[in-house]
PDB file of N, CA, C and O in Angstrom, chain B, residues numbered from 101:
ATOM      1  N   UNK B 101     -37.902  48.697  23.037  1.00  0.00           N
ATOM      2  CA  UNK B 101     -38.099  47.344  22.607  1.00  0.00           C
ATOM      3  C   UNK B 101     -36.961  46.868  21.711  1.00  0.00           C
ATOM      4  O   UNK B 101     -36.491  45.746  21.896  1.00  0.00           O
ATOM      5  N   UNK B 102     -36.541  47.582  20.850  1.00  0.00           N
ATOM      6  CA  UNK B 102     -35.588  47.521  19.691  1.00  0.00           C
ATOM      7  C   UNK B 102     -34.186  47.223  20.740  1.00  0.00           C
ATOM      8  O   UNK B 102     -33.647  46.118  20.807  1.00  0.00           O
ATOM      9  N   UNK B 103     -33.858  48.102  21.308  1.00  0.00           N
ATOM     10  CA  UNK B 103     -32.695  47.981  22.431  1.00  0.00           C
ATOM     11  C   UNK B 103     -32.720  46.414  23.202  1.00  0.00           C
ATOM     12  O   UNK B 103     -31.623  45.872  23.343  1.00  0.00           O
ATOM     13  N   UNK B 104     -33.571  45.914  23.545  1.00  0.00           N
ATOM     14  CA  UNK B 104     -33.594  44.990  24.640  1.00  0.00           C
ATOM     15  C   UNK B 104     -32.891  44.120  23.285  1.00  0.00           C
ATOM     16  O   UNK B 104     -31.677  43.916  23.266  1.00  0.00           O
ATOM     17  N   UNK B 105     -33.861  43.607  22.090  1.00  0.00           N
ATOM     18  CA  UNK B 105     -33.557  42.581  21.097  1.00  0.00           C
ATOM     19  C   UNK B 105     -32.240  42.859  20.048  1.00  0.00           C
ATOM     20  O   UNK B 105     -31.818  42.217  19.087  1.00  0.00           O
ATOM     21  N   UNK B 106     -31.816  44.067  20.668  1.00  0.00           N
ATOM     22  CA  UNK B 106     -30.178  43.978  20.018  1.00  0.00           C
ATOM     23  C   UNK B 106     -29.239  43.533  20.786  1.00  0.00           C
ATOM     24  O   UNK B 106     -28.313  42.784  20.474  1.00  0.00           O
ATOM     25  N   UNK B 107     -29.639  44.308  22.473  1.00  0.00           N
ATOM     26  CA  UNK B 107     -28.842  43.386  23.498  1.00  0.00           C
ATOM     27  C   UNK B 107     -28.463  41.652  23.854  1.00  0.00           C
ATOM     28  O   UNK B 107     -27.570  41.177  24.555  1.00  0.00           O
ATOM     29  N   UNK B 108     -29.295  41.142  23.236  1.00  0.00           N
ATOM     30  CA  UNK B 108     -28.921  39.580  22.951  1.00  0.00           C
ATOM     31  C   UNK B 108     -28.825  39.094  21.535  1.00  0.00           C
ATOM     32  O   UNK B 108     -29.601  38.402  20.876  1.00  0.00           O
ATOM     33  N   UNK B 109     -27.521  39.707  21.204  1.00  0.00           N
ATOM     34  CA  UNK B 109     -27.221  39.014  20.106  1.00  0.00           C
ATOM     35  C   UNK B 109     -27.097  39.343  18.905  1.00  0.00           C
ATOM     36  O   UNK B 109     -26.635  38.673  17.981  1.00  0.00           O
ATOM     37  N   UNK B 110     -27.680  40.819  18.895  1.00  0.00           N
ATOM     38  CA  UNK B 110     -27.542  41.647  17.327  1.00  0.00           C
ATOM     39  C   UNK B 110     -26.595  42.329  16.630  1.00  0.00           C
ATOM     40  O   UNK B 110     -26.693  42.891  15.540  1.00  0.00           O
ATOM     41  N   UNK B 111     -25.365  42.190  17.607  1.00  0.00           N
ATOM     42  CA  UNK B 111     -24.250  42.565  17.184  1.00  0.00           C
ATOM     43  C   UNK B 111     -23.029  41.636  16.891  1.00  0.00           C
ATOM     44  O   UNK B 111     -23.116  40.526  17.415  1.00  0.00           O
ATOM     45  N   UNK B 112     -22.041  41.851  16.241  1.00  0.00           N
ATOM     46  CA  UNK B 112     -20.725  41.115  16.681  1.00  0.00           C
ATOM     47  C   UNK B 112     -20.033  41.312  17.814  1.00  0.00           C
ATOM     48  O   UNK B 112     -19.257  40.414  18.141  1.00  0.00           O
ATOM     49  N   UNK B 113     -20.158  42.696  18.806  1.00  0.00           N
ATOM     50  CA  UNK B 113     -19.822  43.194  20.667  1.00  0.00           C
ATOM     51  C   UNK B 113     -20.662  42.659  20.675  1.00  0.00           C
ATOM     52  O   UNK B 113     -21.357  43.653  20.888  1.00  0.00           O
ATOM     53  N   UNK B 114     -21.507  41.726  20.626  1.00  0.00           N
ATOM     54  CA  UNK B 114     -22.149  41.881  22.248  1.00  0.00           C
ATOM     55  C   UNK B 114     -22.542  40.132  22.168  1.00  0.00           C
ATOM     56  O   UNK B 114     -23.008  39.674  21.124  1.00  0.00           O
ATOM     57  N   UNK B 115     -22.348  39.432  23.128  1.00  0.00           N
ATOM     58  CA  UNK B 115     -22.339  37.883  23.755  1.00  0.00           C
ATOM     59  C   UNK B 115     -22.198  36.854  22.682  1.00  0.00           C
ATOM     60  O   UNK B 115     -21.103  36.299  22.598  1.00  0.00           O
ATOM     61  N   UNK B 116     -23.016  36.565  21.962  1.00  0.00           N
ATOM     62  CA  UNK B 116     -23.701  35.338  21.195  1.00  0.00           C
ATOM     63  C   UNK B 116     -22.522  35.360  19.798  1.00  0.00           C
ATOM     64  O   UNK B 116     -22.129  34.385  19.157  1.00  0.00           O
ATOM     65  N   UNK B 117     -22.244  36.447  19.662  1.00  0.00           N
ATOM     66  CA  UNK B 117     -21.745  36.530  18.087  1.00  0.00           C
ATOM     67  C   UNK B 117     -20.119  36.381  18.351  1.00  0.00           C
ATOM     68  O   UNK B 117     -19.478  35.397  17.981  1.00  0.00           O
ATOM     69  N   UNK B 118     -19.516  37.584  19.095  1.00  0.00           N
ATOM     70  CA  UNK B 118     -18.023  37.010  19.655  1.00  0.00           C
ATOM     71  C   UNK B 118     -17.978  35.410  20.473  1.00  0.00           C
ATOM     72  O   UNK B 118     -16.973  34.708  20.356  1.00  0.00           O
ATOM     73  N   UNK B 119     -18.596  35.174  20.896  1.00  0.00           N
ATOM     74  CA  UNK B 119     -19.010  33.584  21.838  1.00  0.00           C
ATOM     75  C   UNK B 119     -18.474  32.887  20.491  1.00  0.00           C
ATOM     76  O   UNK B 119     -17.315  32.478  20.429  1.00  0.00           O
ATOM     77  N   UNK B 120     -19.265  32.786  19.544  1.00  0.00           N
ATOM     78  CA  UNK B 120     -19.580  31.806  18.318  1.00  0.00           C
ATOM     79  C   UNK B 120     -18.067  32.173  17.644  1.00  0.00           C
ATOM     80  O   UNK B 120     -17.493  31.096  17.488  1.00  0.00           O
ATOM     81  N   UNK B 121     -17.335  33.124  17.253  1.00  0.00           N
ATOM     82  CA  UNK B 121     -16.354  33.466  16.503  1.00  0.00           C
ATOM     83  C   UNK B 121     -15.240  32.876  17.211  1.00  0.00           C
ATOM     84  O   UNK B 121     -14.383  32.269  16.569  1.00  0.00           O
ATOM     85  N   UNK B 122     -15.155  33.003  18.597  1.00  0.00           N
ATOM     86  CA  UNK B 122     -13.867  32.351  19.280  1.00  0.00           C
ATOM     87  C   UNK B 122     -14.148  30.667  19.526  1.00  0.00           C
ATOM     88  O   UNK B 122     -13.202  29.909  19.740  1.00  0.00           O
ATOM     89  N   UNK B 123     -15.441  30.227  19.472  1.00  0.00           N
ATOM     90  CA  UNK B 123     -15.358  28.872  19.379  1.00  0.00           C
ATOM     91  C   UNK B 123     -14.809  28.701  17.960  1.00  0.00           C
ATOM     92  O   UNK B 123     -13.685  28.203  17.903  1.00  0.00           O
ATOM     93  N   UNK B 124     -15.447  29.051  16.718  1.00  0.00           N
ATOM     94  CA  UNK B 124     -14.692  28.358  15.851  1.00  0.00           C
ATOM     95  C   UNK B 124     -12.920  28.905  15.626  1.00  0.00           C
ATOM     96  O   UNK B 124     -12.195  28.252  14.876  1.00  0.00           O
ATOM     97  N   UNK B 125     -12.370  30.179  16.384  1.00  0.00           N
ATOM     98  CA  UNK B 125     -11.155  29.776  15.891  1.00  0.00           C
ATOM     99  C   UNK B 125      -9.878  28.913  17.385  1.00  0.00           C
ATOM    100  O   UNK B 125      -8.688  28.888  17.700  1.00  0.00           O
ATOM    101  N   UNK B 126     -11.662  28.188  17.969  1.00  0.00           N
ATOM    102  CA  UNK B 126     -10.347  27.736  19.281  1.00  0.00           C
ATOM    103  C   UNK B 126     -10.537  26.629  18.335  1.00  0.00           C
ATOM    104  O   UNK B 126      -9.370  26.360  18.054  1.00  0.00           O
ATOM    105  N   UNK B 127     -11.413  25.667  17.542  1.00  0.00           N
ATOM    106  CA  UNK B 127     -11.438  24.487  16.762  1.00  0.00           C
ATOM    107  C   UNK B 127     -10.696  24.614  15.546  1.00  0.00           C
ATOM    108  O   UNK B 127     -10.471  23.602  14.882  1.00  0.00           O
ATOM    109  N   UNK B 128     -10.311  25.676  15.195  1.00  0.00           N
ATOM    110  CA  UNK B 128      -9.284  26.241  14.023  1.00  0.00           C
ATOM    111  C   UNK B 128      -7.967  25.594  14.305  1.00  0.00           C
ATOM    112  O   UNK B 128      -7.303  24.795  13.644  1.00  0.00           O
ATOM    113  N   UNK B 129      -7.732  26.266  15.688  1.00  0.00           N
ATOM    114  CA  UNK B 129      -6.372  26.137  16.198  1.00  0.00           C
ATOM    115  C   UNK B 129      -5.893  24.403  16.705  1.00  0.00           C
ATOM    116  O   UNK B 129      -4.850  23.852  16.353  1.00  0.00           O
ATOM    117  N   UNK B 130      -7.059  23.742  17.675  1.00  0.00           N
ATOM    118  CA  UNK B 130      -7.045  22.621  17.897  1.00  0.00           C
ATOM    119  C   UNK B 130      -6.279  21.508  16.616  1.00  0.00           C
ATOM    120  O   UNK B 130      -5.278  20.792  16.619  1.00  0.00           O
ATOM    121  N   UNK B 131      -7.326  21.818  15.619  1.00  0.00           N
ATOM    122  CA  UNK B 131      -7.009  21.018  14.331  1.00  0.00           C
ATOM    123  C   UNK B 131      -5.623  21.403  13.463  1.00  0.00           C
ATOM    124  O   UNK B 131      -5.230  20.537  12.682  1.00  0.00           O
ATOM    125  N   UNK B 132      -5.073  22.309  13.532  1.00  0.00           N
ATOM    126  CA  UNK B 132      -3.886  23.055  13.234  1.00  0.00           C
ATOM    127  C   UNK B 132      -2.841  22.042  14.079  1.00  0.00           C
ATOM    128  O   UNK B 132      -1.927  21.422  13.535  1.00  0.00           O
ATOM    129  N   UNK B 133      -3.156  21.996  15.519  1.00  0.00           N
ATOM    130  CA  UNK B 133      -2.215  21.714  16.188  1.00  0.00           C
ATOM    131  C   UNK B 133      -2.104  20.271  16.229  1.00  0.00           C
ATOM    132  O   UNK B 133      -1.037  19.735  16.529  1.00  0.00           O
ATOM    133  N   UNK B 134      -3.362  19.476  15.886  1.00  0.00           N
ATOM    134  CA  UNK B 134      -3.305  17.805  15.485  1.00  0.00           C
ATOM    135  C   UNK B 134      -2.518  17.488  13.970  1.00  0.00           C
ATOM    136  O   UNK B 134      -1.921  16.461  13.648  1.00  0.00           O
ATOM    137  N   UNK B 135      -2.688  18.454  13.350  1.00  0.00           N
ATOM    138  CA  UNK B 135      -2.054  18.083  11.715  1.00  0.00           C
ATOM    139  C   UNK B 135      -0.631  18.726  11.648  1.00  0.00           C
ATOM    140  O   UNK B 135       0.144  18.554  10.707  1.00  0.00           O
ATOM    141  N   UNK B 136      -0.335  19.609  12.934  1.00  0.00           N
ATOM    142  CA  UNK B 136       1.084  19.597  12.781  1.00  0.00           C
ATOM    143  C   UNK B 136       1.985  19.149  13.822  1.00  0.00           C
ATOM    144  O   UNK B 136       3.045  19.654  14.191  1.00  0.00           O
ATOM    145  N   UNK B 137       1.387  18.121  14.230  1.00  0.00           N
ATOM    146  CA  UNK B 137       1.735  17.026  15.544  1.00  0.00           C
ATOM    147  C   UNK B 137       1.973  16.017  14.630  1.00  0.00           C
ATOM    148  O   UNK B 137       3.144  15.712  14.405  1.00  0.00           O
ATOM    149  N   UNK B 138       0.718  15.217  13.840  1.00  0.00           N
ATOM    150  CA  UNK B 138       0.693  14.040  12.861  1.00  0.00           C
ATOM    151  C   UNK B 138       2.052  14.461  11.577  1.00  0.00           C
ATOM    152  O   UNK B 138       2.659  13.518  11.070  1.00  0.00           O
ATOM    153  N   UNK B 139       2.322  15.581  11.261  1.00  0.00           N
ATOM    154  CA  UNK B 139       3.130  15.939  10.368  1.00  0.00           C
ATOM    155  C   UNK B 139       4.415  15.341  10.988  1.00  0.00           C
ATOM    156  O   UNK B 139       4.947  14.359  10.471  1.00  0.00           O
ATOM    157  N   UNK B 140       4.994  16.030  12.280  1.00  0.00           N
ATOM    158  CA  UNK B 140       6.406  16.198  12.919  1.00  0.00           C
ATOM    159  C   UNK B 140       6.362  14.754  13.301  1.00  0.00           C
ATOM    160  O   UNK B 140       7.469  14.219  13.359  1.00  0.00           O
ATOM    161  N   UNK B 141       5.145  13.876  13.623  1.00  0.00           N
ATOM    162  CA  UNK B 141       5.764  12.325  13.729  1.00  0.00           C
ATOM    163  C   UNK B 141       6.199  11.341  12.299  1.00  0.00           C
ATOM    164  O   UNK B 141       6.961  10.381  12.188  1.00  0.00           O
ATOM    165  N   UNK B 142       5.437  11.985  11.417  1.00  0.00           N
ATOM    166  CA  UNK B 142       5.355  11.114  10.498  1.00  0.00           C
ATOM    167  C   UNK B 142       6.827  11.146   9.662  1.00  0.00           C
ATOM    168  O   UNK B 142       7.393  10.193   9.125  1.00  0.00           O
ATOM    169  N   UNK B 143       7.274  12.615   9.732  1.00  0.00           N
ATOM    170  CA  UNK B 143       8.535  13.172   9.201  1.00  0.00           C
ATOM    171  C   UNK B 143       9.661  12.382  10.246  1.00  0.00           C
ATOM    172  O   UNK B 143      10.753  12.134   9.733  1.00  0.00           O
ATOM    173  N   UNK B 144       9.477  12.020  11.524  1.00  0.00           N
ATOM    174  CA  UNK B 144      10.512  11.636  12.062  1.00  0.00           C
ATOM    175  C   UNK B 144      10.560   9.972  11.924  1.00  0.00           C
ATOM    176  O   UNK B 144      11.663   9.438  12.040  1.00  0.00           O
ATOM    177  N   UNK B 145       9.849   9.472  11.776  1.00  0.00           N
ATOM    178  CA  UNK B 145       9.305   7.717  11.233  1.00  0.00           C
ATOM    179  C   UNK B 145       9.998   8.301   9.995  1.00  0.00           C
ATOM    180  O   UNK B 145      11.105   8.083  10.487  1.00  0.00           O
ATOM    181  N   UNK B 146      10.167   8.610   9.335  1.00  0.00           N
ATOM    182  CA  UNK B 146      10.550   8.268   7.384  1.00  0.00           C
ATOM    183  C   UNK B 146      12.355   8.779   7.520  1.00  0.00           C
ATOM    184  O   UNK B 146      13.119   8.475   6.603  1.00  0.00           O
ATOM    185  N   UNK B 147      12.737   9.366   8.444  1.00  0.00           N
ATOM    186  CA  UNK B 147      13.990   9.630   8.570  1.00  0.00           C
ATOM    187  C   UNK B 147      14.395   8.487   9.433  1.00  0.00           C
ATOM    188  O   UNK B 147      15.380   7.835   9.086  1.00  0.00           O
ATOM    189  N   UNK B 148      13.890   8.238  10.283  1.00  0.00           N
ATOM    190  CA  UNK B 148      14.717   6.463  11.026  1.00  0.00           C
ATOM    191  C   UNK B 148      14.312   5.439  10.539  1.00  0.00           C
ATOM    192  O   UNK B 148      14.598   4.353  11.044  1.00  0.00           O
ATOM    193  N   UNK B 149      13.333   5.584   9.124  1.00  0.00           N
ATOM    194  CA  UNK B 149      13.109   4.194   8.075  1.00  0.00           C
ATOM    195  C   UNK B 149      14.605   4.579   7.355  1.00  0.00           C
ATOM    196  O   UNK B 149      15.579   3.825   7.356  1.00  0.00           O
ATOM    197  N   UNK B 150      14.559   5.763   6.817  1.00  0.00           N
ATOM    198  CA  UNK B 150      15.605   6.262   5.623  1.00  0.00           C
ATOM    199  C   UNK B 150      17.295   5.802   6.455  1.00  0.00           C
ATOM    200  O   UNK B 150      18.143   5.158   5.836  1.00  0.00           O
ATOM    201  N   UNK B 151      17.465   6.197   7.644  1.00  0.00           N
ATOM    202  CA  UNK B 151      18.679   6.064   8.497  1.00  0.00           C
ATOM    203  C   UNK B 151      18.837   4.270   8.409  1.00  0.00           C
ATOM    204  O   UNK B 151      19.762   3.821   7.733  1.00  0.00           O
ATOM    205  N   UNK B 152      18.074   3.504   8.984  1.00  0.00           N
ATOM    206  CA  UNK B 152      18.129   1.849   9.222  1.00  0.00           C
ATOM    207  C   UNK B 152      18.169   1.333   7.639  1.00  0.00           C
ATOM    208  O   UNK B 152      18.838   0.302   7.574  1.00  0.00           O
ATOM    209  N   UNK B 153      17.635   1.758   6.311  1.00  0.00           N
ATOM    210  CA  UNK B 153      18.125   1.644   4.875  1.00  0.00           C
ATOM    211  C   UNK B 153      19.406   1.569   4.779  1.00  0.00           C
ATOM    212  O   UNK B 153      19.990   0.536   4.451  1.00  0.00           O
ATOM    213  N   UNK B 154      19.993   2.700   5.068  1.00  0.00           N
ATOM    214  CA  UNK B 154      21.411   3.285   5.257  1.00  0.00           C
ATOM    215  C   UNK B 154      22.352   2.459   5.767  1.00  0.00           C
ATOM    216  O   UNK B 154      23.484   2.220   5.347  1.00  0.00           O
ATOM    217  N   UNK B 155      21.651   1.955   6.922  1.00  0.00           N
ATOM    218  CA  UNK B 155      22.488   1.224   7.821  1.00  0.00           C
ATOM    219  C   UNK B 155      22.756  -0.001   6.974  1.00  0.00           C
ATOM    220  O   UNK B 155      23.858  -0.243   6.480  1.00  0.00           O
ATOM    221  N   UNK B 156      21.461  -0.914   6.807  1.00  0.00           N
ATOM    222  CA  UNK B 156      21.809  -1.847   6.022  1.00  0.00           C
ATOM    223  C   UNK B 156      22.052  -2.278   4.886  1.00  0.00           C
ATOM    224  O   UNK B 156      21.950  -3.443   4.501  1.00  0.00           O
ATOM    225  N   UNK B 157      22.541  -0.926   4.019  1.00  0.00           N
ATOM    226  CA  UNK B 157      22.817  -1.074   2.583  1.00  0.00           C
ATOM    227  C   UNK B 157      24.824  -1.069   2.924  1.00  0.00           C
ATOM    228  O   UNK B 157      25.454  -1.604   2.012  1.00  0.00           O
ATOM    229  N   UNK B 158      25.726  -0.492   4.164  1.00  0.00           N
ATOM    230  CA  UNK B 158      26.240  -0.361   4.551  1.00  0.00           C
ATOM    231  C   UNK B 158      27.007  -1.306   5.332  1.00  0.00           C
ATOM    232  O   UNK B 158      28.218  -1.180   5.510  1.00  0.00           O
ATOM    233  N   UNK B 159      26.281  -2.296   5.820  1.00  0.00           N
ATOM    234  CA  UNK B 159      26.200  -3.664   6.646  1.00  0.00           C
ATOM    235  C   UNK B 159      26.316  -4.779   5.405  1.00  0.00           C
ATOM    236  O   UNK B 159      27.089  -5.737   5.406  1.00  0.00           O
ATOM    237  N   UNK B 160      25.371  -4.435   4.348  1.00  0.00           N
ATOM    238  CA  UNK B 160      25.799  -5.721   2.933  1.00  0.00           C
ATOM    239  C   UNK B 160      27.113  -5.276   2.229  1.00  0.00           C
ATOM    240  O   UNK B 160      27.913  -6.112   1.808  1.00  0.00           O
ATOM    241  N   UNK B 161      27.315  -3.925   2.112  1.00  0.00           N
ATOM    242  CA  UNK B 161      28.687  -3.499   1.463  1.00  0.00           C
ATOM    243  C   UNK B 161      29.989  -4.256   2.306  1.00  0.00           C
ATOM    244  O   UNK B 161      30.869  -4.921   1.760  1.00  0.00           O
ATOM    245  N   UNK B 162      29.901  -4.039   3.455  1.00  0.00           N
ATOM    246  CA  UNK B 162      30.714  -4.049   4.373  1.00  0.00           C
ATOM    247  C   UNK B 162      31.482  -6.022   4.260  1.00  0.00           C
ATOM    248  O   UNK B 162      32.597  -6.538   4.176  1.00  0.00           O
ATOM    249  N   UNK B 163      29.513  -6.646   4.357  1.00  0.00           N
ATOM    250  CA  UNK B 163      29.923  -8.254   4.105  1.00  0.00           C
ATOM    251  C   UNK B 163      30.308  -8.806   2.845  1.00  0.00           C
ATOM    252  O   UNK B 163      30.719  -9.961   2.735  1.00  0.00           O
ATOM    253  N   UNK B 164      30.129  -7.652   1.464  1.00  0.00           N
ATOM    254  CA  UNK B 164      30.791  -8.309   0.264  1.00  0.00           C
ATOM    255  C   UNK B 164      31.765  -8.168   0.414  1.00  0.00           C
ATOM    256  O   UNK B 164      32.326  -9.259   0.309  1.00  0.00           O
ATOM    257  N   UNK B 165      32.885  -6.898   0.767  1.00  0.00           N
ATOM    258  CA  UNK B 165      34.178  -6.574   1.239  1.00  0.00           C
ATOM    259  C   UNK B 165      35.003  -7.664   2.143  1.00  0.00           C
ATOM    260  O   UNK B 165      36.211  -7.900   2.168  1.00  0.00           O
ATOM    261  N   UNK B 166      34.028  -8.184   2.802  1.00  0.00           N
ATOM    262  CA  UNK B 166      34.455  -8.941   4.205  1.00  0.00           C
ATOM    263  C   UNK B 166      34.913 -10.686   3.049  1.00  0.00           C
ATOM    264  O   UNK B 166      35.861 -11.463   3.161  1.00  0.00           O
ATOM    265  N   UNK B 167      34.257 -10.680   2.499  1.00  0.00           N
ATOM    266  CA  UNK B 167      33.833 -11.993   1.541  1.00  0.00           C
ATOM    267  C   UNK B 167      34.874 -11.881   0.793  1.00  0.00           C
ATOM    268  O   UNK B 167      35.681 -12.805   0.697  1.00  0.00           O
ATOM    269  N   UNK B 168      34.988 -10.929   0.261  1.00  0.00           N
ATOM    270  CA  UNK B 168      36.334 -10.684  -1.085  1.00  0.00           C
ATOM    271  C   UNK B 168      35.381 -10.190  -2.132  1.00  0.00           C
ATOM    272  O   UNK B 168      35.801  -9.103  -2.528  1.00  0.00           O
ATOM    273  N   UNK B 169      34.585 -10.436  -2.576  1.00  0.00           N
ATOM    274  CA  UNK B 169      33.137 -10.083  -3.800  1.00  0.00           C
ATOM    275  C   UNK B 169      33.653  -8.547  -4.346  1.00  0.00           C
ATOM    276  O   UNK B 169      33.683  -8.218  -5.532  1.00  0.00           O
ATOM    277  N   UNK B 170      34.042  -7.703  -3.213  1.00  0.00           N
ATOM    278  CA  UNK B 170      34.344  -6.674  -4.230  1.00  0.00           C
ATOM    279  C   UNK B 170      35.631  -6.596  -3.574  1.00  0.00           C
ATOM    280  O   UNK B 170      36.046  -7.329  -2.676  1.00  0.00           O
ATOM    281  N   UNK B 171      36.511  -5.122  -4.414  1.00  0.00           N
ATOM    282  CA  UNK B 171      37.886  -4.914  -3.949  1.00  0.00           C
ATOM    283  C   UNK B 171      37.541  -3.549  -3.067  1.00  0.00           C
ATOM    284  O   UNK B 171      36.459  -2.969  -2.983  1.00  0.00           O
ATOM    285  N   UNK B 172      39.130  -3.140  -2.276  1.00  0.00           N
ATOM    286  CA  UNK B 172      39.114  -2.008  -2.005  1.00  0.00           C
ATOM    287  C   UNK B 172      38.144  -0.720  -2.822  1.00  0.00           C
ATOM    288  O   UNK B 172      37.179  -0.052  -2.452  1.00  0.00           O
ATOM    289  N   UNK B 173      38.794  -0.765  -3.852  1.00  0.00           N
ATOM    290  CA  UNK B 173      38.601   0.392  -4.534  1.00  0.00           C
ATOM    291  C   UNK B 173      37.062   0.541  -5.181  1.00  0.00           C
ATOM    292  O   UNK B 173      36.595   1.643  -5.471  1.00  0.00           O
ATOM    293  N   UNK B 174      36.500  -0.440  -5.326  1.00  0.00           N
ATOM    294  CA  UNK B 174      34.912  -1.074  -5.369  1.00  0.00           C
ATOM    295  C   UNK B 174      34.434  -0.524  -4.707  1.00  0.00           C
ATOM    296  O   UNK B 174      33.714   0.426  -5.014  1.00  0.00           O
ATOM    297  N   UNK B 175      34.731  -1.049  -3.140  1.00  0.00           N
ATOM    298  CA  UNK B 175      34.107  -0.570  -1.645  1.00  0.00           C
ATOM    299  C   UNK B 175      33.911   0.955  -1.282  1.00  0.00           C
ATOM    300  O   UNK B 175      32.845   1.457  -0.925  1.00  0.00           O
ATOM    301  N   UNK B 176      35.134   1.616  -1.436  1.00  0.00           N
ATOM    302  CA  UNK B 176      35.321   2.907  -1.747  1.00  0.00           C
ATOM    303  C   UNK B 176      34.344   3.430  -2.537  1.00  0.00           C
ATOM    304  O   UNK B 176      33.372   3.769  -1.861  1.00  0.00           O
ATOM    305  N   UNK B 177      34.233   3.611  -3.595  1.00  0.00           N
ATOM    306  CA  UNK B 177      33.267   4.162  -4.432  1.00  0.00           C
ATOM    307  C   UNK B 177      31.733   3.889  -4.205  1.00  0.00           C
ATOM    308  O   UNK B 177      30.851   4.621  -4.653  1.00  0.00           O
ATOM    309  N   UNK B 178      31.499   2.681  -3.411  1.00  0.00           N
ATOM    310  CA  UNK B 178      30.066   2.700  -3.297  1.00  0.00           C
ATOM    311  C   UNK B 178      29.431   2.907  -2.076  1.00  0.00           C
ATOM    312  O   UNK B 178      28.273   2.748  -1.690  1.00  0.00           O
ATOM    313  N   UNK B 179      30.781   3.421  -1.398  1.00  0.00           N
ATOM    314  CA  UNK B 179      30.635   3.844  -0.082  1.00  0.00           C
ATOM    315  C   UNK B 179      30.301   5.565   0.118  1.00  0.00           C
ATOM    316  O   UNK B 179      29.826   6.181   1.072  1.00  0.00           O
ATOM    317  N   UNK B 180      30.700   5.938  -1.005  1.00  0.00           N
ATOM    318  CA  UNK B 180      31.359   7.073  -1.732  1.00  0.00           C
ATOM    319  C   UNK B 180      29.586   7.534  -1.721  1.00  0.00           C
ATOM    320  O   UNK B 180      29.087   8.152  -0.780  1.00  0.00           O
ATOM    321  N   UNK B 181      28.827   7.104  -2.917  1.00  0.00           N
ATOM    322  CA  UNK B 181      27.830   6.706  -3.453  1.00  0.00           C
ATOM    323  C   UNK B 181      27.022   7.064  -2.251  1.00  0.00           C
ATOM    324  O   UNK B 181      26.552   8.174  -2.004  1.00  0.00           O
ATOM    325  N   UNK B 182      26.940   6.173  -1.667  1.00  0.00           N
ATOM    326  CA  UNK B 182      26.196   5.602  -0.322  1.00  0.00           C
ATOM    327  C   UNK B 182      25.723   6.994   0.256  1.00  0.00           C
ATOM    328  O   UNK B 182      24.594   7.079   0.738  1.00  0.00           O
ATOM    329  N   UNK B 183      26.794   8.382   0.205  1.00  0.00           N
ATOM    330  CA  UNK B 183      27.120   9.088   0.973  1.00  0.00           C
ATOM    331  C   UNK B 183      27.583   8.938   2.331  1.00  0.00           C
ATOM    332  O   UNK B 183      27.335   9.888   3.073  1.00  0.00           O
ATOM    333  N   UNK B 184      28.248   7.878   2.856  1.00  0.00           N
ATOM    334  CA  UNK B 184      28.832   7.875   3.991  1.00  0.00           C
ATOM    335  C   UNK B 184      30.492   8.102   4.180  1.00  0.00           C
ATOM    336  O   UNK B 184      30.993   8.088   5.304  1.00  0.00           O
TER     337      UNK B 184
END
């Protein structure tokens, strides 16, 4: 009698208990793999916000230069700055 009611389920071998352990680490993994999907987009959005900044802090330097507003050596240094 004891045998039959260990055979369903009284162990971690045997059906019900490994069943239950690999569902939660296939939902482990699922959610792992959504938060480091949402990570790698969000990181690549803040580097082509940060790049188009760049661009147009580069684009106003460029039109004070163009204007006369600053000199060579002005331009230089805040280009310098800029890191470009």
């Amino acid at each position: 009698m004891w045998a039959r009611m260990m055979a369903w389920g009284g162990s971690w071998g045997s059906g019900w208990g490994l069943f239950g352990l690999m569902h939660l680490l296939w939902w482990i993994v699922v959610l792992l793999a959504v938060i480091a999907l949402l990570r790698w987009t969000s990181g690549r959005a803040v580097l082509r916000a940060r790049t188009l900044e760049e661009d147009r802090a580069i684009d106003i330097l460029r039109e004070r230069y163009a204007r006369g507003e600053i000199d060579k050596a002005e331009f230089e240094e805040r280009k310098r700055e800029l890191g470009i």
